[in-house]
N, C-alpha and C positions, 0 to 999 in steps of 0.2 A: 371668364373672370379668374383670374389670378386663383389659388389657395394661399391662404395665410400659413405660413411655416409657425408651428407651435415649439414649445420649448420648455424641460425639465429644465428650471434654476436651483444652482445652490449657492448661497452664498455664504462665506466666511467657515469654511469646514474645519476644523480642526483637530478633528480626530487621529490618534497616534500622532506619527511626523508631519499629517496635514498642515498647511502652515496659512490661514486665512485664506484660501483655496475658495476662489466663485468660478464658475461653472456655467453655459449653460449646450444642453443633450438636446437634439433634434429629436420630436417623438414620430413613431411612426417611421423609425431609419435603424440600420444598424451603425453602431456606434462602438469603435474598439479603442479597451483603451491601454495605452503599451506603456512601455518606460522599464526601466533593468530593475531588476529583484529588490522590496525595499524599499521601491522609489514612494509608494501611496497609493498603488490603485486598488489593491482589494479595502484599502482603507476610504475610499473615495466612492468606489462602487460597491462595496456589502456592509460595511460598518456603517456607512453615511447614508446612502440611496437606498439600500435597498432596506438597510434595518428600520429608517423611517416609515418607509413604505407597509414594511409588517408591522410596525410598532400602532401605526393608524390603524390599520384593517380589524390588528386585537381589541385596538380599545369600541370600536365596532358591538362587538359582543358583551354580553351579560356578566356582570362580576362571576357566575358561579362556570360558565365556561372557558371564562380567562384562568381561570383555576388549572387547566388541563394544559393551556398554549405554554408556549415559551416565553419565559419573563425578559422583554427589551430594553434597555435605557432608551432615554432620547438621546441621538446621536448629540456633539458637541458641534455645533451648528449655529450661525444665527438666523438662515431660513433658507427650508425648502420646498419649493414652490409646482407645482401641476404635475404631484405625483399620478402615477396611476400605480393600480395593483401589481405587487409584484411576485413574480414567479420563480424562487431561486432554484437554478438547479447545478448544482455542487459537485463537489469531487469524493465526499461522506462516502465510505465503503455500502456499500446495502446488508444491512443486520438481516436478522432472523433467526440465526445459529445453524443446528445441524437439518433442520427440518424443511429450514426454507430453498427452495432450487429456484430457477431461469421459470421454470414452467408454473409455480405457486405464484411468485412474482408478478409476472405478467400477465396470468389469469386464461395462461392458454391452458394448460394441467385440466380446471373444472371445465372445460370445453369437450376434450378429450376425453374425461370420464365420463362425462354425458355420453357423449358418441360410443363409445364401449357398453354403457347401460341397453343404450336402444338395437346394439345391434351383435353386438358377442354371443360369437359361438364357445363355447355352451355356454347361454346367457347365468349371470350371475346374479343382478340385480339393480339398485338402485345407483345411482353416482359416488354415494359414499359407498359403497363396497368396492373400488379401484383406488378408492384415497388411501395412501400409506399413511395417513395423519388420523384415521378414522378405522373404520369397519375394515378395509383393506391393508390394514398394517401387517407385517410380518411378527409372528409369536416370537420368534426368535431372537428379532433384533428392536423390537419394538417398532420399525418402522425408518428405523437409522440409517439402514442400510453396510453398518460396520459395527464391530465390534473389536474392544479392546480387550486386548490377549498378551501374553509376560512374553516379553523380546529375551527369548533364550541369550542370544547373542551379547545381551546387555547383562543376564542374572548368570552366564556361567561360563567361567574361564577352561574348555572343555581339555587345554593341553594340563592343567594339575585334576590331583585328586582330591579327594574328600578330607585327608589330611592336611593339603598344599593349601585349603583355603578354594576349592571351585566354585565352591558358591558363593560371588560377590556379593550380593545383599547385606547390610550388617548385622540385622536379624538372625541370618541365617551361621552367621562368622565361626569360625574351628571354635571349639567349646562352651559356643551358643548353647541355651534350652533346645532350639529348633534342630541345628546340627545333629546335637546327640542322638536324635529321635533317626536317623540314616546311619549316624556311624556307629551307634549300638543295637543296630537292627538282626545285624548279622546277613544280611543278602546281598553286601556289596564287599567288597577287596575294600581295604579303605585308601589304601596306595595306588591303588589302579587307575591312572587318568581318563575323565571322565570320555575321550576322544575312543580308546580301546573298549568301551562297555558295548555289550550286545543290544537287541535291539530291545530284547525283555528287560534288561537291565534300566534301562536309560526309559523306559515306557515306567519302570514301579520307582525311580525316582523320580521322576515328573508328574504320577497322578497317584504312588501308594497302592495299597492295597486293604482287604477287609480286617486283616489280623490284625492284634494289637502288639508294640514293641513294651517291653519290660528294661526301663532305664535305673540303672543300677548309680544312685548319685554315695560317693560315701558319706561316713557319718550319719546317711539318712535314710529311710526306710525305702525300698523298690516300689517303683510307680508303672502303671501299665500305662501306654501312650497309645492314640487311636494314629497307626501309620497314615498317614498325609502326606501325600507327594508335593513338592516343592513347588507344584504349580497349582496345583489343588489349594495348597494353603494362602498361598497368594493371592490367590482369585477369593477363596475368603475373607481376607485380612484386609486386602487391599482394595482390589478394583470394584468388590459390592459392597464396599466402604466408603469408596468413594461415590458413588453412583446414590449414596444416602446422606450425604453431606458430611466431609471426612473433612479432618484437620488440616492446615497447611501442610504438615509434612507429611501425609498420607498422599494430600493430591502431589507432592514435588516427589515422593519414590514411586506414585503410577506413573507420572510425565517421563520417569528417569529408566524403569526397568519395562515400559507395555510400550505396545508397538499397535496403532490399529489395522486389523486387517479387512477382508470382506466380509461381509455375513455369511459365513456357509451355509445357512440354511435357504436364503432367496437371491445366495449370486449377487449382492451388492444391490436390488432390483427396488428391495424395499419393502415389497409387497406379498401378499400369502401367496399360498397354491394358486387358489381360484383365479384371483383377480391377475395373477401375474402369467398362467398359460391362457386365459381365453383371448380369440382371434377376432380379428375383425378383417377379410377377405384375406388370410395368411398371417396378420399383423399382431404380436401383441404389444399392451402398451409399456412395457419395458422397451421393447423393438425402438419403436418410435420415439419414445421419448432421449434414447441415446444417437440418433441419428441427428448428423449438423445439422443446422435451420434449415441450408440449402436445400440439402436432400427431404426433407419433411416437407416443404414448401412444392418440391415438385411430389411428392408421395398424395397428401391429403389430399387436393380434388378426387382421387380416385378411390377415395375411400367412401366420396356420398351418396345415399341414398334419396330419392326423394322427400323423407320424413324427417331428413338427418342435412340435408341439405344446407339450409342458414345458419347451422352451430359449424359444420365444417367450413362454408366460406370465411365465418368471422374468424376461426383459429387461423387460414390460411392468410387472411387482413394481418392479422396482428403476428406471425414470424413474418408476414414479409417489409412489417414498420421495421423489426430487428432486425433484418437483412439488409434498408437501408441506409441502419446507421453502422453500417460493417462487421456486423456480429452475425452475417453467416456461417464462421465456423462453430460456435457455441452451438451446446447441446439443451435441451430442455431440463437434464438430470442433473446439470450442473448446479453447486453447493453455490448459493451469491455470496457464502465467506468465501470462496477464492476467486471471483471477480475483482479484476483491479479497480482503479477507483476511476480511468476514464471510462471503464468497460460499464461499471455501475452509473457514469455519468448520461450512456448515451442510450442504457435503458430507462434511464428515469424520461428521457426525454422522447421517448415514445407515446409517452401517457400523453402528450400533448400535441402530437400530430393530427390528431382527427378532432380537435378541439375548434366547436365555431367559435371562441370567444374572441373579443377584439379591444383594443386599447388599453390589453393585456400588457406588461411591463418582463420582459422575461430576460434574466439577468445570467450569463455563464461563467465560469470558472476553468477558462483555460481547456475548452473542449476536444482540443486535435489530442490533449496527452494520450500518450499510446496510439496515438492512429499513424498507419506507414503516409507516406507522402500521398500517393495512392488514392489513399479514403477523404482525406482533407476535403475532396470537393463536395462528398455529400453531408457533409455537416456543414458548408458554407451556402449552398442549397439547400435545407433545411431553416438557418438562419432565412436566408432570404422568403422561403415561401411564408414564413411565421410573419415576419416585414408588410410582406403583400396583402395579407389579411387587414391588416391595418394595428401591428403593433409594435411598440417598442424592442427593437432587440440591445444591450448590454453587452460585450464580453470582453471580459480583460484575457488576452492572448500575447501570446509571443512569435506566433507562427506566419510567415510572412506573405503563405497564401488566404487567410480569415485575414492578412490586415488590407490588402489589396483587394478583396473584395468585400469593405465595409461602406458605408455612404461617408461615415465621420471620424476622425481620429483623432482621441486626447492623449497625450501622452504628458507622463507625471516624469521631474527629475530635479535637477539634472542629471543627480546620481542616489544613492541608496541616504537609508534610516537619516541625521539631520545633514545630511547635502542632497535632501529632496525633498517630495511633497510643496512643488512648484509646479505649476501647470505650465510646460515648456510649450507647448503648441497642441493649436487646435483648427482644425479643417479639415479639406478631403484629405486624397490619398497623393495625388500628383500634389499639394504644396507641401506636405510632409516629405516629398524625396528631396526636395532641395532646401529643408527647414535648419539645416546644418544642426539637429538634435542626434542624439545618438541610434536613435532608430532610422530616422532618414538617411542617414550616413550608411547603416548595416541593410539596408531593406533590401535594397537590388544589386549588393553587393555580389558578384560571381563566385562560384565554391571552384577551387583549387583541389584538383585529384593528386596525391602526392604520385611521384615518381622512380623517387630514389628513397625505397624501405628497403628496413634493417632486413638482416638477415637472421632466422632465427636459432636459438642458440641448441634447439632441441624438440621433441614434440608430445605432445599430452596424447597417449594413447584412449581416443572412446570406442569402446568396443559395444556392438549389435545395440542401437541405440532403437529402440522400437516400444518404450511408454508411449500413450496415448494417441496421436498422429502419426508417429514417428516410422517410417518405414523399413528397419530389420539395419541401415547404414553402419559402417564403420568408419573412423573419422581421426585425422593427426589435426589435433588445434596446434598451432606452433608458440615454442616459448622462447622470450625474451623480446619478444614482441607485442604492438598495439595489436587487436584482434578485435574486431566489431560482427559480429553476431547478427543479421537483418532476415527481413521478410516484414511480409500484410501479417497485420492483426492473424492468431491464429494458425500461423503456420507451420508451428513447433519452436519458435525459440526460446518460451520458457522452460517448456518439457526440458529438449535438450540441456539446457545446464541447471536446473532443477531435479531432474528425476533422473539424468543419465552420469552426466557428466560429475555432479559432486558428490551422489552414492558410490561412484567409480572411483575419486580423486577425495575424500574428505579435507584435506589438508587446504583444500582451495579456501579462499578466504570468500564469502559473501557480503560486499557493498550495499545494501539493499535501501529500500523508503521507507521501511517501519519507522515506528515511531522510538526516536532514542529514550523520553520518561513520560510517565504520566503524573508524576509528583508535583503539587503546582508550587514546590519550596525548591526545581530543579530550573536552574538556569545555565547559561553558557561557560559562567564562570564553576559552577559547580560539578558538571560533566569532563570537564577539560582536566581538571583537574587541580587549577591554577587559582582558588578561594583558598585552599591552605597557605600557601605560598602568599598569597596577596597578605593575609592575616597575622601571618609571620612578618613580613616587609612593615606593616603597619605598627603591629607588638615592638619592633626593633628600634624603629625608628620616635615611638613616642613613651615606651618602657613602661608597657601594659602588658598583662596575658596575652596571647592571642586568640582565647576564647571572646573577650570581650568585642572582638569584632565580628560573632560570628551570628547571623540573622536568625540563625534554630537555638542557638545557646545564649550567655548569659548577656550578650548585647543587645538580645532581641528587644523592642518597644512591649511591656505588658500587655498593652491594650492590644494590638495587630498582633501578636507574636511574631512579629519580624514579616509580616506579609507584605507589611506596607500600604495593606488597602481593609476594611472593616465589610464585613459583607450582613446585610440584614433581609431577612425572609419576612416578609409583609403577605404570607397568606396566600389570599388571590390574585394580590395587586403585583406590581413588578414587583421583583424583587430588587435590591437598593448595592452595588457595591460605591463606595462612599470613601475616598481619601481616609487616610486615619486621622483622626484631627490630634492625637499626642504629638504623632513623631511627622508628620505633613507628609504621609507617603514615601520618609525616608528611610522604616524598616529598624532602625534602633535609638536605643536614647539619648536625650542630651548628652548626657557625658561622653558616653563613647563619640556622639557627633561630633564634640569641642577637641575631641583630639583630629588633631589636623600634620600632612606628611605635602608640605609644598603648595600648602592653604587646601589641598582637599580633603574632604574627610571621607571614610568609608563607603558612605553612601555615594558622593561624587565619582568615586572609583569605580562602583557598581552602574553609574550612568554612562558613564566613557565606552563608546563604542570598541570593540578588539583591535580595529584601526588605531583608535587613540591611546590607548592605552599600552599597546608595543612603544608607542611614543616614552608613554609616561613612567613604565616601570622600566629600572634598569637590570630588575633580576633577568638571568639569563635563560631560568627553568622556564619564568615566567613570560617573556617574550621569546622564545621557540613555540612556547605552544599556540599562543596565539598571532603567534607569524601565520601557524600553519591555519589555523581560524580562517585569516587576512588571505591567505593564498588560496582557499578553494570557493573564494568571491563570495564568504561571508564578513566581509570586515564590518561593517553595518550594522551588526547586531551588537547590540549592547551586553554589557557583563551579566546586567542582571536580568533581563529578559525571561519570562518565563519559558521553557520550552515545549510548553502545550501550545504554544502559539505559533509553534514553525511549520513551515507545511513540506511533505514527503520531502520533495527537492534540498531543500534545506536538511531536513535531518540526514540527508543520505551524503547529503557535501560535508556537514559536521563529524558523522562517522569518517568519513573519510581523511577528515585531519591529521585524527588521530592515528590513523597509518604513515603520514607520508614518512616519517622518519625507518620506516622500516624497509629493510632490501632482499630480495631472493625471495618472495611471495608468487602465489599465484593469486590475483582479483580478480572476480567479478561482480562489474558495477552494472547494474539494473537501470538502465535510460536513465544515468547521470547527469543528464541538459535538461529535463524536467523542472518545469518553472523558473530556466535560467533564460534572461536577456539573450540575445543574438550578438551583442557586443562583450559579454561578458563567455560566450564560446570558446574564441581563443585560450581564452586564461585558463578555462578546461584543460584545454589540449596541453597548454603546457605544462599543467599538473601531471598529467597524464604522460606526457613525457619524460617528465623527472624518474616518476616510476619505474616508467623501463628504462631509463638508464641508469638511474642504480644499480639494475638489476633485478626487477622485478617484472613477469609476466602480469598483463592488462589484456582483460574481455570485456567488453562492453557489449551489451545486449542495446541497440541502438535503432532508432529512425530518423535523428537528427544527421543531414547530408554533409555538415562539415566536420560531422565525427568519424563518418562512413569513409569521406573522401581524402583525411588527416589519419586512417589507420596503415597498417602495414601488412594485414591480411583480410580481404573481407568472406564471412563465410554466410554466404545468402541464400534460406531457406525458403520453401514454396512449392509451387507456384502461386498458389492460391493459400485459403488459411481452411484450418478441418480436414476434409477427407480427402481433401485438391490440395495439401499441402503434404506437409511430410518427409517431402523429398530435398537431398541437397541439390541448388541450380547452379550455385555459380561456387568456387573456391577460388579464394587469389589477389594480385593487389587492386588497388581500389581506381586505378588508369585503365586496366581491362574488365572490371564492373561494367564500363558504361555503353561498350559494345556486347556486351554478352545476352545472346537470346535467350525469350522466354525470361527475363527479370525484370520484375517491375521497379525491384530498386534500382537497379542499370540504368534504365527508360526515365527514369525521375530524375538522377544524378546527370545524365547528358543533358537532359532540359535546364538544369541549373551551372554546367559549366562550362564556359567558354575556352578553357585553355587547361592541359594537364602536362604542367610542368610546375617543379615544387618550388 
């Protein structure tokens, strides 16, 4: 008998650019859905799909538990139909703060302690006496594992004196309160730059001494002063001020003059005496817990005991889920605030590996980010075994090995924000190559090794580059040139231009995916810089203020204060954001609306994408900058767009903008193809290009293979990632990449190109 093929429908979706969008998802299939940045799919699969799907499961539950969930709308929909439960698993960093590591996380840590309890020599005690969160904290550092301590280098300019001003703090400034208490002490030269003081010298201005100074102010009576060395005072003032809830400008002069270092009392480890030297057959668990997965994973079997037996297997189960979603370089001590957000992505998705559940709906977000070509295959393995069980898999990707091995393929376009949000095609993977849509067109397209690179104009001295993995190397990045940075997850390339390369070079400029604002009154017009200038253009042309057009000032709607949207909290129930019904979600008032520059008004101006709008304004300030918007393949985005809504990719091409006009820089951009289309690549590169021929040096920290094979030097780290990496493999242009042994990014790059001529 046949099976009947079932089927998730949506019909009429509307959300964001969605534009009457029906649907219908094979369950029980993997199902990817593509289309260039913009086009509608996180809007089609998390906004629409998947937020119905939790929006039902909530209302499930008891009004005083919905209390706790997260409050959803119902998606803008006319129906969706044979949902099942959905499983989102995101790209969200993993919180915790400083407390939470890899090993808290994922629940190996209390396995571990356990096995330490029952078997440590000299035994210590229960589980919690190994917890640095507990009974096993360190006194010293509470458990932190660092401490913050005054970055000399930042509080004292050691080539003047006491008179010249060496102590930069402004507290501390020439004829300060604080000053005087050093320069009428009489123990120092006051002239004497701080660089010539002996070693006593520079020990009683840094921590003082027990005597007291007598400051002679005139006019006014002599005061005795308790001497306080200038790091002594600071650590009072400041850092155990801040540690107690200090002022803004308390915590921005800790951020500006402290530096954190290790905890000298437990070595960074975390942990007290006890819990931190007891053994278990040589081992303790600081040991352990700093060794790669790898290495832990072949270590623990030999660490069981009969009694101890089934806590060690399951620790050794659960590194080796981690191990195969490509995090066997990661450590278990590792802080999850410096996990990236696929690295976060593809622990979360361990928790569901050994799950029997079935017709389960389990939805991704772009799960290859960060992984080298390499790793790709076991998260498309992964996908499939979840399949086999019998559940739905989701993932909007861009990656063209996840698209080639999905069962179904949607893809949204034809092009970004409203020239998309079209369902261009839907089927397998063979009618998608010949669908003449813009993915079918890029999908099996051949990567091009270039052949004829620049020469470069100069070279970046990195000297004994050996943070974290990093093996003791010395290294010329060359300038005036494209530079791509590769290797597997883990093999040092963020170290290297994180911890070597820009404490070396300061001057290098940083590209990165942070977030540009968190203000929800910050949009693309507002960051750019080009809302003053609009405001102006507006004031001129209708002979108003140009506050009056401004959405925080005196143009704003009363009621929204210029939001454009009323937001109301209903307790348990969802919570309500609601059009403004003054101004209809146009953010100011009639008046200012009635003023109109070529029939549009302010607000129309704030809806025009950066594409339209270079159209529409004829200023020149004002269409440079958002040329340059339009050139790092965000035209798409609208003026007023908030941008808590962009995701990493986006904010890092938006930063980016803002550079292009500048020449003689050094950049580096952090996997700038991140959530970019495969068709919208090229237009990277020739961003990228412009750069260096201005005149500016470009590094790319990369695993996208037409960035690797479009550079002019590649320098590819490895072999492997953790304790197997470390080392440089290959140095050179990206044509002898692809024969070079021992690289796996070589071995990837020949499988995808046909021909290496430029």
């Amino acid at each position: 008998m046949t099976e009947v093929r079932e089927y998730l429908t949506v019909t009429g979706a509307r959300e964001n650019n969605l534009r009457d969008v029906s649907v219908r998802v094979p369950k029980r299939a993997i199902t990817t859905f593509v289309g260039v940045s913009g086009s509608g799919k996180s809007s089609l699969v998390f906004d629409t799909i998947a937020a119905e799907a939790q929006r039902q499961l909530n209302e499930t539950f008891s009004a005083f538990v919905r209390g706790f969930l997260p409050k959803l709308g119902q998606p803008d929909a006319d129906m969706i139909e044979n949902l099942s439960t959905a499983i989102v698993v995101d790209q969200k960093r993993l919180g915790g703060g400083s407390r939470s590591t890899l090993g808290t996380i994922s629940d190996i840590n209390p396995l571990l302690r356990l096995l330490f309890s029952r078997r440590s020599v000299p035994h210590v005690g229960y589980g919690y006496a190994f917890s640095f969160n507990e009974a096993g904290m360190c006194p010293e550092c509470n458990g932190i594992g660092r401490k913050v301590a005054l970055d000399h280098s930042a509080m004292f300019d050691r080539t003047k004196s006491l008179n010249e001003g060496a102590i930069l703090h402004r507290d501390f400034a020439v004829d300060s309160w604080y000053w005087h208490v050093y320069a009428q002490s009489g123990k120092f030269d006051n002239d004497k730059p701080l660089r010539d003081y002996t070693d006593a010298e520079w020990q009683l201005l840094l921590f003082g001494g027990p005597e007291k100074v007598t400051l002679a102010d005139p006019g006014r009576k002599a005061i005795k002063m308790d001497f306080e060395g200038v790091e002594t005072k600071f650590n009072r003032l400041f850092i155990a001020a801040d540690e107690n809830g200090a002022s803004e400008r308390k915590k921005e002069t800790v951020a500006k003059f402290t530096t954190s270092v290790r905890c000298p009392g437990c070595a960074g480890t975390r942990l007290n005496e006890p819990a931190r030297t007891a053994t278990v057959d040589g081992h303790t668990l600081p040991s352990l817990t700093a060794m790669d997965l790898s290495s832990l994973h072949d270590l623990l079997p030999s660490l069981a005991s009969p009694e101890t037996a089934p806590l060690v297997a399951e620790a050794t189960k659960r590194v080796g889920a981690l191990i195969d979603m490509g995090l066997s370089y990661l450590t278990l001590d590792r802080e999850t605030s410096t996990l990236s957000g696929g690295e976060s992505q593809r622990i979360k998705m361990v928790r569901h590996l050994g799950s029997s559940l079935v017709d389960v709906m389990y939805v991704f977000d772009e799960p290859t980010i960060g992984l080298h070509p390499r790793d790709v295959g076991r998260m498309t393995d992964l996908m499939a075994r979840l399949r086999d069980k019998g559940n739905t898999v989701l993932v909007v990707e861009h990656d063209t090995d996840v698209i080639v091995a999905s069962d179904h393929v949607v893809e949204l376009g034809p092009r970004a924000g409203s020239d998309g949000g079209q369902i261009v095609y839907e089927g397998d993977v063979a009618g998608l190559a010949t669908s003449g849509t813009l993915t079918g067109e890029f999908l099996h397209r051949p990567v091009i090794a270039k052949v004829d690179v620049r020469a470069p104009s100069g070279h970046l001295q990195v000297k004994a580059a050996s943070a974290n993995n990093l093996r003791g190397f010395d290294l010329e990045v060359p300038l005036g040139v494209l530079v791509a940075i590769t290797g597997v997850a883990g093999s040092g390339k963020s170290t290297l231009v994180r911890e070597v390369l820009l404490p070396q070079h300061p001057d290098t400029i940083v590209v990165d995916q942070s977030a540009v604002s968190t203000s929800i009154r910050s949009t693309p017009a507002t960051w750019t810089g080009v809302m003053d200038s609009i405001r102006k253009f507006y004031a001129k042309h209708t002979g108003v203020k140009p506050a009056l057009f401004s959405f925080n000032s005196e143009g704003a709607c009363p009621t929204c204060n210029g939001l454009g949207a009323v937001y109301t909290d209903l307790a348990f129930l969802d919570g309500v954001r609601s059009t403004c019904g003054d101004c209809d979600g146009r953010r100011y008032t009639e008046e200012v609306l009635a003023l109109t520059v070529d029939g549009r008004s302010i607000s129309d101006a704030l809806d025009m994408t950066a594409e339209q709008a270079v159209e529409f304004f004829p200023a020149r300030d004002i269409r440079r900058r958002l040329q340059a918007v339009v050139d790092v393949g965000l035209g798409y985005l609208t003026l007023g767009q908030p941008l808590s809504t962009l995701s990493g990719g986006e904010c890092q091409r938006l930063k980016l903008a803002s550079r292009l006009h500048e020449e003689g820089n050094v950049y580096v951009l952090d996997e700038p193809t991140t959530g970019l289309h495969m068709s919208d690549c090229g237009h990277l590169l020739g961003l990228l290009d412009r750069l260096v021929d201005g005149g500016s040096s470009v590094i790319v920290v990369e695993h996208n293979l037409d960035v690797i094979a479009h550079s002019d030097w590649v320098i590819d780290l490895g072999p492997e990632g953790g304790d197997g990496g470390g080392k440089i493999v290959f140095e050179g242009p990206p044509a002898e990449l692809i024969t070079a042994p021992g690289s796996y990014t070589g071995e990837h790059l020949a499988r995808h190109t046909t021909t290496a001529v430029q």
